[in-house]
C-alpha positions in Angstrom: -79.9 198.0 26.4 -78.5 194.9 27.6 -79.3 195.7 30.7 -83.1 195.6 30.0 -83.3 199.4 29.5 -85.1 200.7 26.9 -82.9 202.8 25.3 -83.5 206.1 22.5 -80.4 208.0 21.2 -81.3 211.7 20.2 -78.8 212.3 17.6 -78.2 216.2 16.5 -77.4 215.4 12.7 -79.4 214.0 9.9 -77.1 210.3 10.2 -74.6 209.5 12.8 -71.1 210.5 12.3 -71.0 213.8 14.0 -70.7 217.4 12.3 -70.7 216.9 8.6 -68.8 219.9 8.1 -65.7 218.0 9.9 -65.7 214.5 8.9 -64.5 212.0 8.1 -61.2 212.5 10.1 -58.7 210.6 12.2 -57.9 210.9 15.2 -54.6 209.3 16.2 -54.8 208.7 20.1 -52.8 206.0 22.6 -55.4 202.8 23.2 -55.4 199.4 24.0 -58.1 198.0 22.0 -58.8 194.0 23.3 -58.9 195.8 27.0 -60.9 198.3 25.9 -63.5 195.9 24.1 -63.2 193.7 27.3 -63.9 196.5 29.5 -66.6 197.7 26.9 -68.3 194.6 25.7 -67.4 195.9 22.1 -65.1 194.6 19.6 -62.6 197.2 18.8 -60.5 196.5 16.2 -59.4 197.2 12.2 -61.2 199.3 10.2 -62.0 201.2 12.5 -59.3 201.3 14.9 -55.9 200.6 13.5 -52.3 200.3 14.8 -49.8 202.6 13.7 -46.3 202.0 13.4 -45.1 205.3 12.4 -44.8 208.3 14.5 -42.8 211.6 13.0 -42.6 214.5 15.3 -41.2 218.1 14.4 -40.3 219.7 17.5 -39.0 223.5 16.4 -37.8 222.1 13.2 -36.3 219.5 14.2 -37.1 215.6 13.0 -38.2 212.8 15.3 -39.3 209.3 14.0 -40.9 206.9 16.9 -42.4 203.5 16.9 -46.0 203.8 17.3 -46.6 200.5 18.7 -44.9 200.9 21.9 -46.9 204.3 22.5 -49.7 201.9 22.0 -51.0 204.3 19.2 -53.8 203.7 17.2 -55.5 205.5 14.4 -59.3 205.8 14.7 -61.6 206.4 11.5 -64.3 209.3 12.7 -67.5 210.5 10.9 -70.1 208.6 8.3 -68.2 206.0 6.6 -69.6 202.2 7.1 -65.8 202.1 8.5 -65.7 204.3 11.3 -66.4 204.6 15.0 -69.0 205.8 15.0 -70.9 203.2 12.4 -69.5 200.4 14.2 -71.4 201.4 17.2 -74.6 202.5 15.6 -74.5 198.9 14.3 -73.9 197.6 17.4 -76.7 199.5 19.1 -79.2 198.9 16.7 -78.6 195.3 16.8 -79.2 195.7 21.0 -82.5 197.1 20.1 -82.1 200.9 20.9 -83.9 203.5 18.6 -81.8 206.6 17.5 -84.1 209.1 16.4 -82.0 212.7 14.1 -82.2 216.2 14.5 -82.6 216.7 18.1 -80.4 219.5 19.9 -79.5 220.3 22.9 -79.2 224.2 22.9 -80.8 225.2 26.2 -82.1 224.8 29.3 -85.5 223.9 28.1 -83.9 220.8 25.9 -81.9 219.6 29.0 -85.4 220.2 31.3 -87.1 217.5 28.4 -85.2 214.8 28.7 -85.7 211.8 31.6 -84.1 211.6 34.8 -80.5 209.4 34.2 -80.5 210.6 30.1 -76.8 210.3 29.5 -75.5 213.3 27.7 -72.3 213.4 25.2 -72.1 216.0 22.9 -68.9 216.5 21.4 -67.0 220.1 21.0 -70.1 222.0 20.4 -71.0 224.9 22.6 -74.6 225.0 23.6 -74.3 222.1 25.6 -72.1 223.4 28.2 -74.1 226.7 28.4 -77.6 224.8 29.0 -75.9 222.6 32.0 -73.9 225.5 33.1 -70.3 223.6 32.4 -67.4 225.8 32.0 -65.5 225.6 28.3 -62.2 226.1 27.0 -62.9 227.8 23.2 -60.5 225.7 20.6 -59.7 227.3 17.2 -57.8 226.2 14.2 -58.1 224.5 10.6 -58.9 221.7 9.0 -58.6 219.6 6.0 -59.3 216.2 5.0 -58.7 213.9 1.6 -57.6 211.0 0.3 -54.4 209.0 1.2 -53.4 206.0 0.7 -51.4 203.9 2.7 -51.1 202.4 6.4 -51.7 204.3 8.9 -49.5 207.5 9.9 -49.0 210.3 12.4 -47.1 213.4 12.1 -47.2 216.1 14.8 -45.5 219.5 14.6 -44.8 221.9 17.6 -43.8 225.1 15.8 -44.2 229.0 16.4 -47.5 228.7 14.0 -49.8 227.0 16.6 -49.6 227.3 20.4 -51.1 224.1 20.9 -49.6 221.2 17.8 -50.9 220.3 14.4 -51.1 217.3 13.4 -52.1 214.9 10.5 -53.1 211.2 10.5 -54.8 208.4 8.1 -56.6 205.3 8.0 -58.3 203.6 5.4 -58.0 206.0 2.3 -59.1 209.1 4.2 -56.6 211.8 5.4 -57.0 214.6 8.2 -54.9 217.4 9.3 -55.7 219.5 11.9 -53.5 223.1 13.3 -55.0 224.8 17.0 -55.2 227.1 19.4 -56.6 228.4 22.4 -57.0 231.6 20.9 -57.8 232.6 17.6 -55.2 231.7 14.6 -54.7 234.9 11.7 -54.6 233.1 8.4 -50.4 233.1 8.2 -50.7 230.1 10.7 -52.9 228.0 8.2 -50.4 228.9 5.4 -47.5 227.8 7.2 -49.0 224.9 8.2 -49.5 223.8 4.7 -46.1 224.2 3.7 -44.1 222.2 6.3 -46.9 219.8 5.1 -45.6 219.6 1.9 -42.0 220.2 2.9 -41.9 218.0 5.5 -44.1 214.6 4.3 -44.5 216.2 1.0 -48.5 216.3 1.4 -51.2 218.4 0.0 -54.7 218.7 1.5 -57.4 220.9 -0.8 -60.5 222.4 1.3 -58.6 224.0 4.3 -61.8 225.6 6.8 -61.6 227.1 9.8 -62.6 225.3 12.8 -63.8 226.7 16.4 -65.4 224.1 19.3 -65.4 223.5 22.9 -64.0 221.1 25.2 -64.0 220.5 28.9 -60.7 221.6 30.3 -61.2 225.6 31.6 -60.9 224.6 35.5 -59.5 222.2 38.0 -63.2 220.9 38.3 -64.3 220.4 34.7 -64.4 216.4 35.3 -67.7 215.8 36.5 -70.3 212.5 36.1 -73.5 214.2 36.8 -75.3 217.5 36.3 -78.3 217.7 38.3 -80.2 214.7 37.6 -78.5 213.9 33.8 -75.2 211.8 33.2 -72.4 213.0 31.4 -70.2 211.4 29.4 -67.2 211.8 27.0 -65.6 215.7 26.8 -68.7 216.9 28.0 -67.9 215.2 31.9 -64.1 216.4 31.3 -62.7 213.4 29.7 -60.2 215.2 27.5 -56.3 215.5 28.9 -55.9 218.8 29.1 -52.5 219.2 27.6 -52.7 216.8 24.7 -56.1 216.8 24.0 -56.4 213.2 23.6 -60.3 212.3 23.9 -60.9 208.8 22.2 -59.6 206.9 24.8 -61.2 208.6 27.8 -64.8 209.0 26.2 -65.4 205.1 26.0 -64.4 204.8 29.3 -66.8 207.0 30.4 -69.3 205.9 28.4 -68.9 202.5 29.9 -69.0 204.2 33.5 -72.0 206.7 32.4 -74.1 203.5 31.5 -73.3 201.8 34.8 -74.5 205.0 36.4 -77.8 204.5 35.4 -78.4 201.3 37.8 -75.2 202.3 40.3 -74.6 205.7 40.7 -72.0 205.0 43.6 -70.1 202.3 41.9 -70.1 204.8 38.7 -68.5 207.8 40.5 -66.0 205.7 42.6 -64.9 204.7 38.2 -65.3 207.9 37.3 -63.5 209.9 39.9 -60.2 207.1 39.9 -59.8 207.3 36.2 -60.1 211.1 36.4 -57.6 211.1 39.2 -54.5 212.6 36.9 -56.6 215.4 35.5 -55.6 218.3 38.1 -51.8 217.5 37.7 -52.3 217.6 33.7 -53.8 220.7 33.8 -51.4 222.4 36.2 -49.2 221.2 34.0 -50.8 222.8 30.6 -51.0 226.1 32.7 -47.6 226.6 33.6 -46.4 225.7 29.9 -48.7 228.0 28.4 -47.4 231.3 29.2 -43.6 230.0 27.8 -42.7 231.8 25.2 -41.5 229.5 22.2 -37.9 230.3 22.9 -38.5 228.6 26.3 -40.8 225.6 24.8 -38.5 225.1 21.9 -35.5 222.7 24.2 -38.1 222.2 26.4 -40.3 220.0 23.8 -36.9 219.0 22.2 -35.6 217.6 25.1 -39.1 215.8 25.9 -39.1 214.2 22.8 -35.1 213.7 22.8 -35.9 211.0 25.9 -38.5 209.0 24.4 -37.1 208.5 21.4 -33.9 207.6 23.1 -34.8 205.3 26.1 -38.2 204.3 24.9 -38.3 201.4 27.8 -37.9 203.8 30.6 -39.7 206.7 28.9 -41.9 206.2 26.0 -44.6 206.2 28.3 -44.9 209.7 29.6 -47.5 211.0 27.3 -49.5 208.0 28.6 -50.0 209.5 31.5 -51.9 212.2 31.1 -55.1 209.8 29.5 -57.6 209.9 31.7 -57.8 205.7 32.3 -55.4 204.6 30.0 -52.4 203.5 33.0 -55.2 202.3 34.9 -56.4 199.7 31.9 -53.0 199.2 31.4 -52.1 197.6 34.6 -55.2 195.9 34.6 -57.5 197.6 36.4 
C-alpha cells in the first residue's frame, strides 16, 4: 500500500486475530525487534512484543534457569486483543489505506483460481491451504489452554517422555498460554501429565484444556518455497517455520517483508527469500535424525545441550539461533 498498490486482505474469521478457538496466546520466539521494524517499516515494540528475562527449561526432570535477554527472547501477544500482533498491524494497514474484507477461505482450488495474479497468501496452520496449492504438510497435535496471569513476561519449556516434540507455557500482558505437541497424535495421559509438572513445577493452573491439531510447512527438504504458480507465499505457508523448534514469528515477518517486495521484484524477492531460507535443509536433517531417538537417548542428549548454554552463554547461547530462518542474518546486519 505504500507502494501505490491497492491493497484488499481476505481475512477467514469474523475479526482479525486468527482462530478464535486458540487465542489469545503467546508465543515466546528469539527476535530483534528495532531491526525488525527497520527491516519492516513497522514499529515493534511493548505490548505487543515484550522482552523476557526469564527462561526455565526442564530437560528429563531436570531444572535449567537462563537469561532471556541474551537469547534475544521476546514474548509476542497473539489473537484479538487491542494488544496484540495482530491488532497492531490491522491498525497499521488500515491507516495505509488497505480494505480487509471477513469470512473468505481458501479451501480449494477454485478459491486459489479467484484470486489476482501476485495475491500474497498466508494462512497459518490450517490445512486446506496446502491441499488447494498442492504444498506438502507436516500434521501437528497437542493441547492447549490459555488464562489469566499476571506478571512480566515468562517462558518455561519442558522436554519430557509426555510430548515428543516440547510443551511450553509463556505470558504477556495478563494473558497466559500453554501449549504440549506432537507429530503424532497425543492419548489423553500426555495432557494430564502436562498439567501436573505445571503445577509442580511453576505451581500453575490453566482451566479449559482442548485439543489442538494444524499444519505447518516442514514434511520435505523443499517445503520453503516463495511462489506457487502465479500466487506469493508467505509466513509457514512458504516454509518459514524451523523445523526443529518450530519457531515461526520471527521468520513470517521476514517473509512478509520479502513477499511484498515480490510483487514489484520477483528476482530481488527470491534472491531474500532463498538466503534467509538457506539453514532450513540442515535444520531438518537435523529434526530427522533426532526423531527416531528414543527418550533414553534424547534424555543427556538435551541435557547436555542445555548444560552448555547455560554454562558458557558467550560462546554458546546462541545455538538455537540458528535454526531461525533470518534471524543470524538480521543479526549481523544484513
Amino acid at each position: 500500500a505504500r507502494a501505490g498498490h491497492a491493497v484488499r486482505v481476505l481475512e477467514r474469521y469474523k475479526r482479525v486475530g486468527g482462530d478464535p478457538g486458540h487465542h489469545p496466546s503467546v508465543d515466546s520466539t528469539p527476535m530483534l525487534p528495532d531491526r525488525m521494524g527497520k527491516l519492516l517499516g513497522i514499529e515493534l515494540k511493548p505490548p505487543q512484543v515484550t522482552p523476557t528475562p526469564t527462561v526455565h527449561f526442564f530437560a528429563y526432570g531436570k531444572h535449567y534457569e537462563m537469561d532471556g535477554t541474551r537469547q534475544h527472547l521476546h514474548a509476542v501477544e497473539r489473537g484479538p486483543r487491542p494488544t496484540s500482533l495482530e491488532n497492531h498491524l490491522y491498525r497499521i494497514a488500515e491507516q495505509a489505506g488497505v480494505r480487509f474484507e471477513f469470512g473468505w477461505t481458501l479451501r480449494t482450488q477454485n478459491d486459489a483460481a479467484q484470486l489476482p495474479p501476485g495475491s500474497i497468501v498466508a494462512t497459518g496452520l490450517h490445512h486446506e491451504p496446502y491441499q488447494a496449492l498442492g504444498i506438502p504438510w507436516q500434521e501437528v497435535y497437542g493441547f492447549v489452554a490459555n488464562g489469566r496471569f499476571e506478571g512480566p513476561p515468562m517462558a518455561v519449556a519442558w522436554f519430557d517422555s509426555f510430548a515428543g516434540d516440547y510443551s511450553y507455557f509463556a505470558n504477556a500482558n495478563g494473558v497466559a498460554f500453554a501449549l504440549a505437541f506432537d507429530r503424532k497424535p497425543l492419548p489423553r495421559t500426555s495432557q494430564e501429565r502436562f498439567v501436573e509438572r505445571l503445577r509442580q513445577d511453576m505451581g500453575i493452573e490453566l482451566e479449559g484444556w482442548r485439543s489442538f491439531e494444524g499444519a505447518v510447512g516442514v514434511k520435505r527438504l523443499d517445503n520453503p518455497r516463495l511462489f506457487s504458480g502465479p500466487l506469493i507465499l508467505a509466513g509457514s505457508l512458504a516454509g518459514m517455520q524451523d523445523p526443529f523448534f518450530f519457531f515461526g514469528v520471527h521468520a513470517s515477518l521476514i517473509s512478509g517483508g520479502i513477499a511484498a517486495l515480490a510483487v514489484d521484484d520477483k528476482a530481488a524477492a527470491w534472491e531474500r527469500f532463498r538466503k534467509i531460507s538457506s539453514l532450513y535443509k540442515y535444520s531438518f536433517v537435523g529434526r530427522r535424525l533426532f526423531e527416531p531417538l528414543p527418550h533414553s537417548v534424547r534424555k543427556p542428549l538435551l541435557r547436555a545441550f542445555t548444560e552448555v548454554q547455560v554454562r558458557w552463554p558467550d560462546r554458546f547461547g546462541g545455538l538455537t539461533l540458528h535454526t531461525i530462518p533470518g534471524f543470524k542474518d538480521l543479526e549481523g546486519g544484513g
